[in-house]
C-alpha positions in Angstrom: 0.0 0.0 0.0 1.1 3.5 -0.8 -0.1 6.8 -0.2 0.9 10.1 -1.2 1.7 12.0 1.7 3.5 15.8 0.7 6.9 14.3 0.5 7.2 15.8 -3.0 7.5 19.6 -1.2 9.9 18.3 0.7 12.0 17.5 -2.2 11.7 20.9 -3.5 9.5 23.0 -5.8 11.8 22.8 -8.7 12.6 19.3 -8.4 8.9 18.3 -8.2 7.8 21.0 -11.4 10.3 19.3 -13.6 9.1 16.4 -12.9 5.8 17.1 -13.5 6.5 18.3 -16.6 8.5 15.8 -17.7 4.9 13.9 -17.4 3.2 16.3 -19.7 5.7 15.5 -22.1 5.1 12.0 -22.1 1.5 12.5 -22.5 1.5 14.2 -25.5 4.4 11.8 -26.4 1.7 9.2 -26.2 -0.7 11.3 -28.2 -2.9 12.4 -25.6 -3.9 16.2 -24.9 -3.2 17.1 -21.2 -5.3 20.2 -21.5 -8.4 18.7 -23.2 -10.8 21.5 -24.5 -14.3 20.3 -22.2 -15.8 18.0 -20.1 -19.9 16.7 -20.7 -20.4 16.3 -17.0 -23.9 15.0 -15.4 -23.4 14.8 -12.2 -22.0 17.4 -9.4 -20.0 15.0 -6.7 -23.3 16.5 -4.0 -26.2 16.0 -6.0 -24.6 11.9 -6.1 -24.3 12.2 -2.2 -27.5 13.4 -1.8 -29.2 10.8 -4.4 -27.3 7.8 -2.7 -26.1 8.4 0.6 -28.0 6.0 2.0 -26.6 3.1 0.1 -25.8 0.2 2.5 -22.1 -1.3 2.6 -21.1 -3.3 -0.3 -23.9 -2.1 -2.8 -23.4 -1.7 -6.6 -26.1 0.0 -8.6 -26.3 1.1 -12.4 -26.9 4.4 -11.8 -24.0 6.0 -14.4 -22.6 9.0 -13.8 -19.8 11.1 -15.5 -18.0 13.9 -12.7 -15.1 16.0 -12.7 -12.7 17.4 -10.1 -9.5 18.3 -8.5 -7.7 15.0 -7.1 -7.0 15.5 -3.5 -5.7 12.1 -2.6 -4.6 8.9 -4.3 -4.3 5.8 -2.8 -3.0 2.6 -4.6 -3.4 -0.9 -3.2 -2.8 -3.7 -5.4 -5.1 -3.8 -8.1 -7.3 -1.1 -7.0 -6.9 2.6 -7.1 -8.5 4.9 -4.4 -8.9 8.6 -5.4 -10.4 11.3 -3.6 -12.3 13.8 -5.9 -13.1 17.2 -5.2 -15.4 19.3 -6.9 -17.4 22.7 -5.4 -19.7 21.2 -4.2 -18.0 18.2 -2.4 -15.7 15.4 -2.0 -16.4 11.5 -3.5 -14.3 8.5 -4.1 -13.2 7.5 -7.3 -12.8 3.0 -7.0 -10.8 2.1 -9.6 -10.2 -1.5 -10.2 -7.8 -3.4 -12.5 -10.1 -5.5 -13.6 -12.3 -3.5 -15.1 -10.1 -0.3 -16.5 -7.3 -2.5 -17.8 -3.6 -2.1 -17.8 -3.2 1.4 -19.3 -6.0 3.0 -17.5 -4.7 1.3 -14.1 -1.3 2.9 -14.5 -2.5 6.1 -15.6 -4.6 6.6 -12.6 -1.9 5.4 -10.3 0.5 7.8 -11.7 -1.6 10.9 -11.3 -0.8 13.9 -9.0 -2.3 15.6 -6.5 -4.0 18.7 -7.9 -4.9 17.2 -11.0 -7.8 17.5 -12.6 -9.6 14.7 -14.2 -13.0 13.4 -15.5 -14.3 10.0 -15.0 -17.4 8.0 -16.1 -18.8 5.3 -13.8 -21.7 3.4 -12.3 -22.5 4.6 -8.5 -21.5 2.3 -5.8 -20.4 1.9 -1.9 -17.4 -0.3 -1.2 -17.1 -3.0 1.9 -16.3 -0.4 4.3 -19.6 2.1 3.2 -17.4 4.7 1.4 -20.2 6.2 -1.7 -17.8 6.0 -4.6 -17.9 5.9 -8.2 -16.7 2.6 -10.0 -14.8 4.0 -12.9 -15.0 2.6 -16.2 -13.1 5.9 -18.5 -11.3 8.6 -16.7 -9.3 11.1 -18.8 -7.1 14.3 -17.9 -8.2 17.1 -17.9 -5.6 19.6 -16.5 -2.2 18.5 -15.3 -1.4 20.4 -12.6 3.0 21.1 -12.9 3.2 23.1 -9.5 2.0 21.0 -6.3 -0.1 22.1 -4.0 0.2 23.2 -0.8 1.2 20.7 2.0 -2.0 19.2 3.0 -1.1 19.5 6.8 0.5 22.6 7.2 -0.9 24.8 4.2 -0.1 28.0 3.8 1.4 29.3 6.7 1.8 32.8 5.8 -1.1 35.4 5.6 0.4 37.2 3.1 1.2 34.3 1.0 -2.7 32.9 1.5 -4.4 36.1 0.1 -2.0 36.8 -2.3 -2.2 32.7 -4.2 -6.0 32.8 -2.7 -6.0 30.3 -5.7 -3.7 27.9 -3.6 -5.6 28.8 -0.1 -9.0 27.7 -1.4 -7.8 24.4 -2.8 -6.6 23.7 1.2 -8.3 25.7 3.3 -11.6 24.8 3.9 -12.4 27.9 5.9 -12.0 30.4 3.1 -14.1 28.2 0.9 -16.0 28.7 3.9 -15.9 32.5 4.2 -16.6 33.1 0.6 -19.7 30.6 0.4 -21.0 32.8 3.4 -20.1 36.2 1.5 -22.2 34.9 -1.6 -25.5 34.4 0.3 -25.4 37.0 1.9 -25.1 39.0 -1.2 -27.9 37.2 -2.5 -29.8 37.4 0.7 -29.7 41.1 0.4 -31.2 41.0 -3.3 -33.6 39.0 -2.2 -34.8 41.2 0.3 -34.5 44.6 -1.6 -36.5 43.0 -4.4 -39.1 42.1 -2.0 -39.4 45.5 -1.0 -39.9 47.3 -3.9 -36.3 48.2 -5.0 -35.0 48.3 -8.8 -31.0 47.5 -8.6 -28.9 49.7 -11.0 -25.5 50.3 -12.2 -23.7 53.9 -11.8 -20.4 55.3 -12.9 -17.0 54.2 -11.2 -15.3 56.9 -12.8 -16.3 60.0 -11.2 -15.7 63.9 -12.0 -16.4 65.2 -8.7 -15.2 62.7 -6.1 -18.2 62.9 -3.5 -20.7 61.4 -0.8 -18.3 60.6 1.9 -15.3 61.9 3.7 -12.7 59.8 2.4 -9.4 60.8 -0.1 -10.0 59.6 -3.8 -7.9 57.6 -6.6 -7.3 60.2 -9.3 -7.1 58.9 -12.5 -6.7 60.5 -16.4 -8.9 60.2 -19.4 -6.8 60.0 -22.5 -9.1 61.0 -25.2 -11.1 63.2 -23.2 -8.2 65.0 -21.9 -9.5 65.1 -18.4 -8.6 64.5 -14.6 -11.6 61.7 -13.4 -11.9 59.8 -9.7 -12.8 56.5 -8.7 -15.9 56.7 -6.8 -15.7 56.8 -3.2 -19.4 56.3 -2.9 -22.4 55.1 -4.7 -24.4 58.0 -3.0 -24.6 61.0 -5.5 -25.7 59.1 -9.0 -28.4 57.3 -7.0 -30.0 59.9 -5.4 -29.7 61.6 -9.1 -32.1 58.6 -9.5 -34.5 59.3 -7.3 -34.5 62.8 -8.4 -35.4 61.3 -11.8 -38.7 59.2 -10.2 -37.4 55.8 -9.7 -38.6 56.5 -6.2 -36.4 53.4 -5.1 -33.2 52.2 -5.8 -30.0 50.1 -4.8 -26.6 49.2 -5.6 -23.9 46.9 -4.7 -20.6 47.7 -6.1 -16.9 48.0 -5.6 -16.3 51.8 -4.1 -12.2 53.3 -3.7 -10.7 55.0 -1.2 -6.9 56.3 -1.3 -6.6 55.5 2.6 -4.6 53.3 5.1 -4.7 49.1 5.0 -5.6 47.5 8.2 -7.6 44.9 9.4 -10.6 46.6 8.7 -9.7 48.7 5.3 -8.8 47.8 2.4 -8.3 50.3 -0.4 -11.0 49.2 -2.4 -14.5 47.7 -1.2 -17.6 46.9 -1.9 -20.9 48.7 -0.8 -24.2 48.4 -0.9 -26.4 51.5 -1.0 -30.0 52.0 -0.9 -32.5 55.0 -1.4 -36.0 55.2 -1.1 -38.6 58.3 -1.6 -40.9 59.6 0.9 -39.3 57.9 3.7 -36.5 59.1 6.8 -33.6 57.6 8.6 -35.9 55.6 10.8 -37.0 53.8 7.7 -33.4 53.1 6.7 -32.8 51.7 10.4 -35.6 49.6 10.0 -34.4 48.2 6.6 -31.1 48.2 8.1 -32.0 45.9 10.4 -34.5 43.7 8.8 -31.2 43.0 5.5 -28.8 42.2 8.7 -30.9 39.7 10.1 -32.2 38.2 6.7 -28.6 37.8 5.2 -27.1 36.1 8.8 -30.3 33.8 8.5 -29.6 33.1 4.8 -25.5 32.5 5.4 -25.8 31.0 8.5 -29.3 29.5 9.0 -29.4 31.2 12.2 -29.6 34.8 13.4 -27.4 34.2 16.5 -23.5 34.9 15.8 -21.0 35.1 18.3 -19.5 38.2 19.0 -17.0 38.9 22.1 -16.9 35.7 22.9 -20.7 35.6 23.7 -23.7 34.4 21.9 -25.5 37.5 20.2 -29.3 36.7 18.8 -29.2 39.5 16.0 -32.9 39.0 16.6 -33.5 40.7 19.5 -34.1 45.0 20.0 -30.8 46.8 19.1 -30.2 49.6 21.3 -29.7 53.2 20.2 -27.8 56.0 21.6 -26.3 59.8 20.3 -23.3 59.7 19.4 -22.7 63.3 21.3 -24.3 61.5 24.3 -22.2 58.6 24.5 -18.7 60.2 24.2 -19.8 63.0 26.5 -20.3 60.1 29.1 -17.4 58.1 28.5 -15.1 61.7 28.4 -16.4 62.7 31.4 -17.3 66.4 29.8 -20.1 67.7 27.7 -18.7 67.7 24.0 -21.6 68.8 21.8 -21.2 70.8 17.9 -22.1 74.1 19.6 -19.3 74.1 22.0 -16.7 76.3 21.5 -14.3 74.5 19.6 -11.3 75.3 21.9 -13.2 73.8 24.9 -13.9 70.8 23.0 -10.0 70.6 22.0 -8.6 70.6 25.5 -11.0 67.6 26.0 -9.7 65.7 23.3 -6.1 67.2 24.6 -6.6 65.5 28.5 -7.5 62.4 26.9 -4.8 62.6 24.5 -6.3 62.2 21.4 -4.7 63.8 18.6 -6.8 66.2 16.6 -5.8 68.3 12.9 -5.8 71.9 13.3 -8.4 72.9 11.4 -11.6 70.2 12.9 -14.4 72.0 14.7 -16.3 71.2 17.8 -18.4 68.2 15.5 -15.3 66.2 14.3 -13.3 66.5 17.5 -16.4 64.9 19.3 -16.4 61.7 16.6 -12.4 61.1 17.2 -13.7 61.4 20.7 -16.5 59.1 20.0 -13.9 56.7 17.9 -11.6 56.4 20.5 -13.4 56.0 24.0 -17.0 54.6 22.4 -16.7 52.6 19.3 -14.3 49.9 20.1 -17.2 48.7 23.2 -19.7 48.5 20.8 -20.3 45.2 20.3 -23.5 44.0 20.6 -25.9 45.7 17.6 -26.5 49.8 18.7 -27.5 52.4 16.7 -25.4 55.3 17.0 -27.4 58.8 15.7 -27.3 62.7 15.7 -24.3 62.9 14.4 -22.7 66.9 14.2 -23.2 68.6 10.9 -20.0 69.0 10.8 -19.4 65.1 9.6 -22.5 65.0 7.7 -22.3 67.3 4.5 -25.5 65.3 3.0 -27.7 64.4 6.1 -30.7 66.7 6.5 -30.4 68.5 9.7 -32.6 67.4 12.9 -35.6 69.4 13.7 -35.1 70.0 16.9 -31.5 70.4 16.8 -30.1 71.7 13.6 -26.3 71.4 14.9 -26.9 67.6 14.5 -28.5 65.6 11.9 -30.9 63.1 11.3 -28.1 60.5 10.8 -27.3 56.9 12.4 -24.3 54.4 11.9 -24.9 50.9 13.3 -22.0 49.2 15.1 -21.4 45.7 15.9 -18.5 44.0 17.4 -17.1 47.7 17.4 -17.3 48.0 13.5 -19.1 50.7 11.4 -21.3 47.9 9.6 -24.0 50.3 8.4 -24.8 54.4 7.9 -28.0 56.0 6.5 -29.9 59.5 7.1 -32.8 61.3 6.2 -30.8 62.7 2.5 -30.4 66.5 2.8 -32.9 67.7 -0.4 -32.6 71.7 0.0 -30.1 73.3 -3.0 -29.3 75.9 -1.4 -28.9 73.9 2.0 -26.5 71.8 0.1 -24.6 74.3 -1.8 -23.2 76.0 1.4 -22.3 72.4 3.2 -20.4 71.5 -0.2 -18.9 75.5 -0.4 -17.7 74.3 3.6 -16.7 71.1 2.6 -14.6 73.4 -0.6 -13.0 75.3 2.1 -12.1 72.4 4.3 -10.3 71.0 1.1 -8.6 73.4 0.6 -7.5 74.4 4.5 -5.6 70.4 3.9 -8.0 68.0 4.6 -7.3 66.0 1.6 -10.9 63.6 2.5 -13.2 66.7 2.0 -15.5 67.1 -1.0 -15.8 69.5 -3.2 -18.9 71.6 -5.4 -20.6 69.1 -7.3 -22.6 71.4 -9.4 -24.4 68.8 -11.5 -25.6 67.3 -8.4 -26.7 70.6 -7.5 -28.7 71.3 -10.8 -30.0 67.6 -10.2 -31.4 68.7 -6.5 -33.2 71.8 -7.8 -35.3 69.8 -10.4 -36.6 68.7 -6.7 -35.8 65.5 -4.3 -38.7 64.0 -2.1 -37.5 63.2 1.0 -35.6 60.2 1.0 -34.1 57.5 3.1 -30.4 57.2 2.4 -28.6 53.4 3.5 -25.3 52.3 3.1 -23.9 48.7 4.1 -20.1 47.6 4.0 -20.1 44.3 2.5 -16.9 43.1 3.4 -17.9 44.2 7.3 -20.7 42.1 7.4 -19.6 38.9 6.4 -16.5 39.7 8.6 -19.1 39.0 11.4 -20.9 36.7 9.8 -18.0 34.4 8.9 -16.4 35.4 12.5 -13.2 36.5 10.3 -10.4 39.0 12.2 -8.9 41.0 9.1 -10.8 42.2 5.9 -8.7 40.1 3.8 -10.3 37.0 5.0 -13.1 38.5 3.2 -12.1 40.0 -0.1 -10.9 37.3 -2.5 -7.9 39.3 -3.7 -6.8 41.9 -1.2 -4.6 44.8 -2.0 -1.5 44.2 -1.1 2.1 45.3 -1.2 4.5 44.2 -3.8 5.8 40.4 -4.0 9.1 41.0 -2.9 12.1 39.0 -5.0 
C-alpha cells in the first residue's frame, strides 16, 4: 500500500515541477492532450451524495454518472486505485479497479498527481467499508497540474502568501471556501430582500468627476481621449440619489467603491458597498431596513440569526439599542462635548484624553475622534449610533429639533461601522453652502473633503422627495458573519504590497 503524503515539497519546488513536466511531455508523447478543451459532465459530486447516501455497505447500482474534479488524494493498493475527488460542491471516491479499467487506464490513474484535474465516467456504488464512490469505467485528464499544491497538513502558513495565491488557499483551506460561500449568500440574501421590498438595482459610474458622498481621499485617474482628470468613486451615493430625483422613487446598488486611505484589518483600499434610497421615507426607515437585511442575510449564510460576538452568543434577533453619538462620548469623556461648543473647549478635552486632533476640525469632528476612541471599540452587541454633528454629515438633513446635529445613524457591531444611512439632505441651497464648507475644508488640507458638485446641484433643484439614504459595508458584514479577524479573510484578492524578490 502507498499513499501520497506531501513528501514531493519536501524534495523541493523545482525538483517536483520538472518532474511534472516531464509527465506532460510523455502524455503528449503518447498522443494524448493534457489540457483537453471540455468536459460533458452529469453529475455534481453533491447531487450523487444526496441521491445515494443511503446506500448500504457493499452495494453496486447502475446508476452511471460522469463527474469531474481536482484530485486530492490517491491511494494505490494492489489492483485497485483509491482517489479522492473534489469538486465545489464536495468530496467522493473514485474506486478504480484493475479488472475493469485494464492495464493502461490502471497505471495512468496510479500515476496521477495531487492537484490534478480529471473526469471519470462510472456506475454509482459503496465499497465493503460504506465509502459512496464511483466505480470507474473511462477517466481522462483534464488539467495536469506542474506546480503541487500546498502541504495538506500545514498549508499555507503565511497570511500574506494565502491572500496573495488565494488560488492555492481555497484548494486547502476549507475555511476560506467557507468565508466566501458565506459572502455569496449574503449578497444574494440582500437581493432577495431589496427586491421584495420594492427596489429596482442599478448600475452607476465608477469613474467620477467630482469625487463625493463621503469623507474619504480619492484615486485620481486621467482620461486620455477626453483630456481630463476623473476619480474612482468613493461612494455610490450622488448618481443614485440623481435617480430618485429622476422618479425611480427606489433604488440600490452593490458595487466595488475606492478609497486612497490606510490598510488595516478593517480597510482595504478598495470595497464593496451596498447603497439604498428610497422616496418619501426618513432615517428611521433606513434603520428599519437596516435591520431587517442584517438579520435576513445572517439567516440566509448561517441559518441562524445568533453569531458570536465577544466571545458571547448574540441573537441578532433581538431590539438593538440606540444611543447619540454626542451623548455617549460626553459620558465616556467625562465632559459635555456637543457641535455648539466652543471649539477650543472641546480641544482641551480631546487634549486631557490625549487624542490627537488636525488643526483645522471644529467642535463636531473632534467629538467623533472622541467618540472613535473611547465609544466605538465597546460597541459590540448591535447599537444604533445617531445625531451625528453637521460638521461630519455634508449630505444628512439637519434634525428638527437640533439643527447642529443631523438626522443620521451608523450601526455598530462587534465595534465596527457595519451600516450608515440619514434622512438625505434635499434643499439646493442647504447643500450648496455644506459643499462651499466642505470646498473650504479642502482646501485648509483635509485631503478627504469634497468638493462643489454642481451637476448634483442642478439635479437637486429639479426637486428631491425626502428620502431614506442606507449604506452597508459588505466586506464588514460577512466579517461578522463568517467570524473572520482582518478584511482580507473576506475579499478574494486583497490589496497588497508588492511580492518582494
Amino acid at each position: 500500500m502507498t499513499e501520497d503524503d506531501g513528501s514531493a515539497h519536501r524534495g523541493g519546488l523545482d525538483h517536483e515541477r520538472e518532474r511534472r513536466l516531464g509527465r506532460v511531455a510523455e502524455i503528449r508523447a503518447a498522443g494524448v492532450q493534457p489540457y483537453p478543451h471540455r468536459f460533458d459532465r452529469t453529475h455534481a459530486l453533491a447531487d450523487i451524495r444526496a441521491a445515494h447516501g443511503g446506500l448500504e455497505p457493499g452495494t453496486e447500482t447502475d446508476v452511471r454518472a460522469s463527474v469531474a474534479g481536482r484530485v486530492m488524494l490517491r491511494r494505490v493498493q494492489g489492483k485497485l486505485v483509491f482517489v479522492t475527488l473534489r469538486d465545489r460542491s464536495d468530496e467522493l471516491q473514485l474506486f478504480v479497479s484493475h479488472a475493469t479499467v485494464g492495464d493502461g487506464l490502471f497505471d495512468d490513474v496510479a500515476a496521477l498527481d495531487l492537484g490534478d484535474w480529471v473526469g471519470a465516467t462510472g456506475t454509482v456504488m459503496t465499497t465493503r467499508k460504506g465509502e459512496l464512490s464511483v466505480k470507474v469505467e473511462s477517466l481522462v485528464l483534464l488539467a495536469k497540474a506542474v506546480r503541487p499544491m500546498p502541504d495538506k497538513w500545514h498549508g499555507l502558513t503565511d497570511t500574506d502568501t494565502r491572500y496573495r495565491q488565494r488560488y492555492a488557499d481555497l484548494i486547502v483551506n476549507e475555511d476560506a471556501r467557507r468565508t466566501f460561500a458565506v459572502r455569496h449568500a449574503a449578497v444574494a440574501s440582500f437581493r432577495r430582500t431589496l427586491a421584495g421590498e420594492g427596489f429596482t438595482e442599478v448600475e452607476t459610474p465608477v469613474l467620477h468627476a467630482d469625487a463625493g458622498g463621503a469623507h474619504a481621499r480619492p484615486f485620481a485617474t486621467h482620461h486620455n481621449a477626453l483630456d481630463m482628470g476623473l476619480y474612482l468613486r468613493i461612494a455610490l451615493e450622488l448618481h443614485l440619489k440623481r435617480l430618485i430625483v429622476g422618479g425611480m422613487e427606489r433604488v440600490f446598488e452593490i458595487g466595488r467603491v475606492f478609497r486612497n486611505e490606510g490598510i488595516s484589518p478593517r480597510h482595504n483600499p478598495e470595497f464593496t458597498m451596498m447603497e439604498s434610497y428610497q422616496a418619501f421615507g426618513d432615517y428611521t426607515d433606513a434603520m428599519a431596513l437596516a435591520a431587517v437585511l442584517v438579520r435576513n442575510a445572517a439567516r440566509d449564510a448561517l441559518g441562524t440569526t445568533v453569531v458570536e460576538l465577544g466571545g458571547e452568543q448574540v441573537d441578532l434577533a433581538e431590539p438593538w439599542r440606540e444611543i447619540t453619538m454626542m451623548g455617549a462620548a460626553s459620558e465616556a469623556a467625562g465632559a459635555e462635548l456637543h457641535p455648539s461648543r466652543p471649539v477650543a473647549e472641546v480641544r482641551a478635552v480631546a487634549d486631557r484624553l490625549g487624542i490627537q486632533v488636525e488643526a483645522h476640525w471644529g467642535s463636531g469632528r473632534i467629538g467623533e475622534e472622541i467618540f472613535s476612541h473611547l465609544v466605538e471599540p465597546g460597541l459590540i452587541r448591535p447599537t444604533f449610533v445617531t445625531q451625528h454633528p453637521v460638521e461630519i454629515s455634508p449630505l444628512a438633513r439637519a434634525d428638527q429639533r437640533d439643527p447642529s446635529v443631523t438626522e443620521r445613524f451608523e450601526l455598530f457591531i462587534a465595534g465596527r461601522e457595519i451600516a450608515n444611512g440619514y434622512s438625505e439632505l434635499n434643499d439646493p441651497v442647504e447643500q450648496r453652502a455644506r459643499f462651499e464648507e466642505e470646498q473650504r475644508a479642502k482646501e485648509a488640507g483635509d485631503l478627504g473633503a469634497g468638493t462643489v458638485d454642481e451637476d448634483y446641484l442642478r439635479a437637486l433643484e429639479y426637486g428631491l422627495p425626502p428620502t431614506a439614504g442606507l449604506g452597508i459595508g459588505v466586506d464588514r458584514l460577512v466579517m461578522l458573519l463568517a467570524g473572520a479577524a482582518s478584511i482580507k479573510d473576506v475579499i478574494l484578492f486583497p490589496t497588497l504590497r508588492p511580492e518582494a524578490d
